[in-house]
C-alpha positions in Angstrom: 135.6 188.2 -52.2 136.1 192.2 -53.1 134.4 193.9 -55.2 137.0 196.0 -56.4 136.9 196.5 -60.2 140.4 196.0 -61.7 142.4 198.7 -63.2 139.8 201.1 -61.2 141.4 204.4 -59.6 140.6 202.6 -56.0 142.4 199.8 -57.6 145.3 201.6 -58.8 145.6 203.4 -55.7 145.5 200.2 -53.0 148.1 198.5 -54.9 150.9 201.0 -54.0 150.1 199.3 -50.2 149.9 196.3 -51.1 152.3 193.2 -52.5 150.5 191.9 -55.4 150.9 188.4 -57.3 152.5 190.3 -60.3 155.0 191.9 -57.8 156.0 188.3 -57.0 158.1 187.8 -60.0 160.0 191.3 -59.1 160.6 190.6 -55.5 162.1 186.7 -56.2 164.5 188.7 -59.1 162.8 186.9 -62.3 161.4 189.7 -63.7 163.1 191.2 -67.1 160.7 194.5 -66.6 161.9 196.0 -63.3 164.2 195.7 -59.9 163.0 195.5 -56.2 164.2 199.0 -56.2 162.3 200.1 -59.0 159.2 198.6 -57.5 159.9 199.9 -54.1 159.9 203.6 -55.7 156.6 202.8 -57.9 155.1 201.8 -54.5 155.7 205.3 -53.0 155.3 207.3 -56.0 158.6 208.5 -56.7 158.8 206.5 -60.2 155.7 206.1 -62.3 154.9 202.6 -63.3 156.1 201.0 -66.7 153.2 200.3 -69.2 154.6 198.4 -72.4 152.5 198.2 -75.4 152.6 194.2 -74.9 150.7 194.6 -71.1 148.0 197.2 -72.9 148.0 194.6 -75.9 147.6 191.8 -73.0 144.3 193.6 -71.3 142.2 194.4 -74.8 142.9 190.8 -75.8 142.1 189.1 -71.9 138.5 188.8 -72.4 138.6 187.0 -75.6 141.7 184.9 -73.5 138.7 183.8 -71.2 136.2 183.0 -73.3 138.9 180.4 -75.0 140.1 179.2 -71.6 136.1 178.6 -70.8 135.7 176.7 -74.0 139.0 174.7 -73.7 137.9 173.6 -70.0 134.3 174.2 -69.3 135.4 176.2 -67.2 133.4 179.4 -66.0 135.3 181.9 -64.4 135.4 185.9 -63.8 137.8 188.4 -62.9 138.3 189.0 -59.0 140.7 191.0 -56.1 141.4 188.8 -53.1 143.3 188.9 -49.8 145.4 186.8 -48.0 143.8 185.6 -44.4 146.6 186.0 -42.2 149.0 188.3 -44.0 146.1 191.7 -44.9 149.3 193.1 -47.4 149.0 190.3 -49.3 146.8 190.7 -52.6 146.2 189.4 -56.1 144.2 190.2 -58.9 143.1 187.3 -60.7 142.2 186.8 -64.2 139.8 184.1 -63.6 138.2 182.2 -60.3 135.1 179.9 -60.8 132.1 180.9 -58.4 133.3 177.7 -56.0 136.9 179.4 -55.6 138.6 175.9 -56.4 139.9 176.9 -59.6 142.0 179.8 -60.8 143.8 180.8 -63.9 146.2 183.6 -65.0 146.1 184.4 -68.5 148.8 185.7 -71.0 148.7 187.3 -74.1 152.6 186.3 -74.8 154.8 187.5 -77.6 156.8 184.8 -79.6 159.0 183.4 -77.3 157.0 182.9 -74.3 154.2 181.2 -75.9 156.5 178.5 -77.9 157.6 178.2 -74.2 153.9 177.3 -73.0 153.7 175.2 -76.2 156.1 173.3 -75.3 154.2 172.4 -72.2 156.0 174.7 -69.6 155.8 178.0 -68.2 158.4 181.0 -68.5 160.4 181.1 -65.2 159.2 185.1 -64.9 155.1 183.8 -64.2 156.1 181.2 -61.6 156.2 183.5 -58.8 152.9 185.8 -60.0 151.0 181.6 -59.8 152.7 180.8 -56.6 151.3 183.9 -55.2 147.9 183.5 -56.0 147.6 179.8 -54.9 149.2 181.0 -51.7 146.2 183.5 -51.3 143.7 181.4 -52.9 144.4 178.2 -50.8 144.7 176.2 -53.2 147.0 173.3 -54.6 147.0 174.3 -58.9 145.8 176.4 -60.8 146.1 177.0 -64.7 148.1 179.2 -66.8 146.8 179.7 -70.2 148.6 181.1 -73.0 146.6 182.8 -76.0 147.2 183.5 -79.4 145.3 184.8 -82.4 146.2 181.0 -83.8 147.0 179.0 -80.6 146.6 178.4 -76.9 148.1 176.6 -74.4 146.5 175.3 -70.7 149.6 174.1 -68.4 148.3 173.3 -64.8 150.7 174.5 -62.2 150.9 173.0 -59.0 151.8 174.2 -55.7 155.3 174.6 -54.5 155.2 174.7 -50.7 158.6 175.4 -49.6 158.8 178.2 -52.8 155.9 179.8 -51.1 157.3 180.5 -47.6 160.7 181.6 -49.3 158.5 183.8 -51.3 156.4 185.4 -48.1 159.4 186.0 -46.3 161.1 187.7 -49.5 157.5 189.7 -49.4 157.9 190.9 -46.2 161.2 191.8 -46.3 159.7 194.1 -49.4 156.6 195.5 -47.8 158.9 196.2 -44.9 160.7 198.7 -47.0 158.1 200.2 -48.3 156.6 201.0 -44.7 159.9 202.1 -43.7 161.1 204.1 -46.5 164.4 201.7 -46.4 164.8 201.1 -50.2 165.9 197.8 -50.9 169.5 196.4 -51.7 169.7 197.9 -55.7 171.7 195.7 -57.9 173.6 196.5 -61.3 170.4 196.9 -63.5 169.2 200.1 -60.8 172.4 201.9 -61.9 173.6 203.8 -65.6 176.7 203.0 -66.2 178.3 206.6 -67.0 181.6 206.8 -69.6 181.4 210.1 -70.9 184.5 212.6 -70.2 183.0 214.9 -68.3 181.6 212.7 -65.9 184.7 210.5 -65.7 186.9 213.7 -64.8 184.1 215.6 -62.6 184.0 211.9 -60.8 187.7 211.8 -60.4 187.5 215.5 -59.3 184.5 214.7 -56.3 186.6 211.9 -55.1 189.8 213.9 -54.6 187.9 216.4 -52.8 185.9 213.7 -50.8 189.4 212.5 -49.5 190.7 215.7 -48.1 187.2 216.5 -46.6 187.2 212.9 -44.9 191.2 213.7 -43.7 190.5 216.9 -42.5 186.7 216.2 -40.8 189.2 213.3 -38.9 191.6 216.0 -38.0 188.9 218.9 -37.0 187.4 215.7 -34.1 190.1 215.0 -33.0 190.8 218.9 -32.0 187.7 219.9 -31.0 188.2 216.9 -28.6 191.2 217.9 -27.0 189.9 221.3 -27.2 186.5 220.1 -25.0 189.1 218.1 -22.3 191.2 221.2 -21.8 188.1 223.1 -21.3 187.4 221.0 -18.2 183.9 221.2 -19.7 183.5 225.0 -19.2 182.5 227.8 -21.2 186.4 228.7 -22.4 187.6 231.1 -25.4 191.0 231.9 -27.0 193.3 232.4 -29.9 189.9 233.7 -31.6 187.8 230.5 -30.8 185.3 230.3 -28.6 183.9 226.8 -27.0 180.3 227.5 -25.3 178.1 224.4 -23.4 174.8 223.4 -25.1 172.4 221.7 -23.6 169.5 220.4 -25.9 165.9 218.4 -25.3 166.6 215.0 -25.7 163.8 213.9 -28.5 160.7 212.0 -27.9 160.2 208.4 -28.2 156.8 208.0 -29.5 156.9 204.1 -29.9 157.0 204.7 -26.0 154.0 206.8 -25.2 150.8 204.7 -25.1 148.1 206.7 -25.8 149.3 206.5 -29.2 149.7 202.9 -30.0 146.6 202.4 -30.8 146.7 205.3 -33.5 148.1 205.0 -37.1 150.7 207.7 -37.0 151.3 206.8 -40.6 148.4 208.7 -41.9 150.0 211.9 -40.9 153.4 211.1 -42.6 154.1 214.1 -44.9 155.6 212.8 -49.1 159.0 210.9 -49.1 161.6 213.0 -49.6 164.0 212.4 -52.6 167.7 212.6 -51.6 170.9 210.8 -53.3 173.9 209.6 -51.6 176.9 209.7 -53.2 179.9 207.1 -52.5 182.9 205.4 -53.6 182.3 202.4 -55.8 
């Protein structure tokens, strides 16, 4: 048990290290919010993270949401932060746990849609993900998802999918792999703005010209200074208003080598991601 107080600054602040059940639904590609990418740039603070008026809607409403889910069930259950026992990067933040730890639940405050969807006796495809999570972490083989309404609600046990779950982990740690690495993640259509304006079709059209004859002539300048380095007989030569001069350089230092520092986090010392594009042919 943690005793971390949700939406807390320390709370905010160990999420951006950790994979948490509602980054589930992001990293499996079922959430209508945000991309991998996006996520991955939320994580190290390049992006600041989306807050709709339906999540803030969804927190003032949660503790009424409880108090019908207790009613409905006879349930008792409290808000709680918990970790996975083998994989520490592993988090969720549960709406509701009973003091035994045998029973979960993740409440939504839906709009339309998604609660004539949990009426119906099923969950939207998006939460899936966010409830295999948190069994994963919790242990356990179900838990409930309960959708509220100011006129209705809805509890829809979910059980455990086994072989979703170790899809899911290994999807997880191909994530929080980028994230330690600063290697953003494979960006699909929604992480680009499609452009049609004039003036960036023609500047476009302009780059790419000039990205030709730069990649023709850097071709052309390696392939001298090549034949310019075996005529040299590696000697310090000059000529027709060129001169070719021997350099000889440190080689760098493998750190992962040295081990008086693999038992120190050298992580702690990394200075802010730097932002940088890369621009390319589509």
């Amino acid at each position: 048990m943690s005793a971390l107080i949700q939406q807390s600054n320390e709370w905010l602040e160990l999420r951006k290290n950790k994979i948490g059940a509602s980054d589930a639904p992001v990293i499996m590609h079922v959430s209508p919010w945000k991309t991998p990418y996006q996520l991955w740039e939320e994580k190290l603070g390049l992006k600041e993270s989306f807050s709709s008026s339906a999540m803030k809607r969804g927190l003032e409403m949660e503790e009424s949401a409880r108090k019908a889910f207790e009613k409905e069930t006879g349930l008792v259950v409290f808000p709680q932060v918990l970790f996975h026992k083998e994989h520490e990067w592993m988090m969720a933040s549960l709406d509701g746990i009973d003091i035994e730890g045998k029973n979960i639940v993740e409440i939504k405050c839906p709009g339309k849609v998604d609660h004539e969807i949990a009426l119906s006796g099923n969950i939207p495809e998006k939460y899936f993900p966010q409830l295999q999570h948190q069994m994963a972490i919790c242990e356990l083989d179900k838990a409930y998802y309960f959708s509220y309404s100011d006129n209705s609600s809805k509890v829809i046990v979910v059980n455990r999918d086994e072989s979703y779950i170790k899809n899911m982990i290994c999807k997880e740690v191909e994530f929080y792999d980028c994230v330690q690495n600063l290697t953003a993640p494979r960006m699909i259509e929604r992480d680009f703005i499609q452009k049609e304006d004039d003036i960036w079709i023609e500047t476009a059209a302009k780059w790419k010209q000039i990205k030709n004859q730069m990649t023709q002539l850097e071709k052309e300048e390696e392939d001298l200074r090549s034949s310019l380095i075996c005529m040299s007989g590696k000697s310090n030569c000059k000529g027709g208003g060129i001169k070719l001069s021997k350099i000889v350089r440190k080689g760098s230092i493998d750190y992962k080598a040295i081990p008086e520092l693999k038992e120190i986090d050298l992580e702690k010392y990394r200075k802010t991601p730097i932002e940088m594009y890369r621009l390319e042919n589509d």
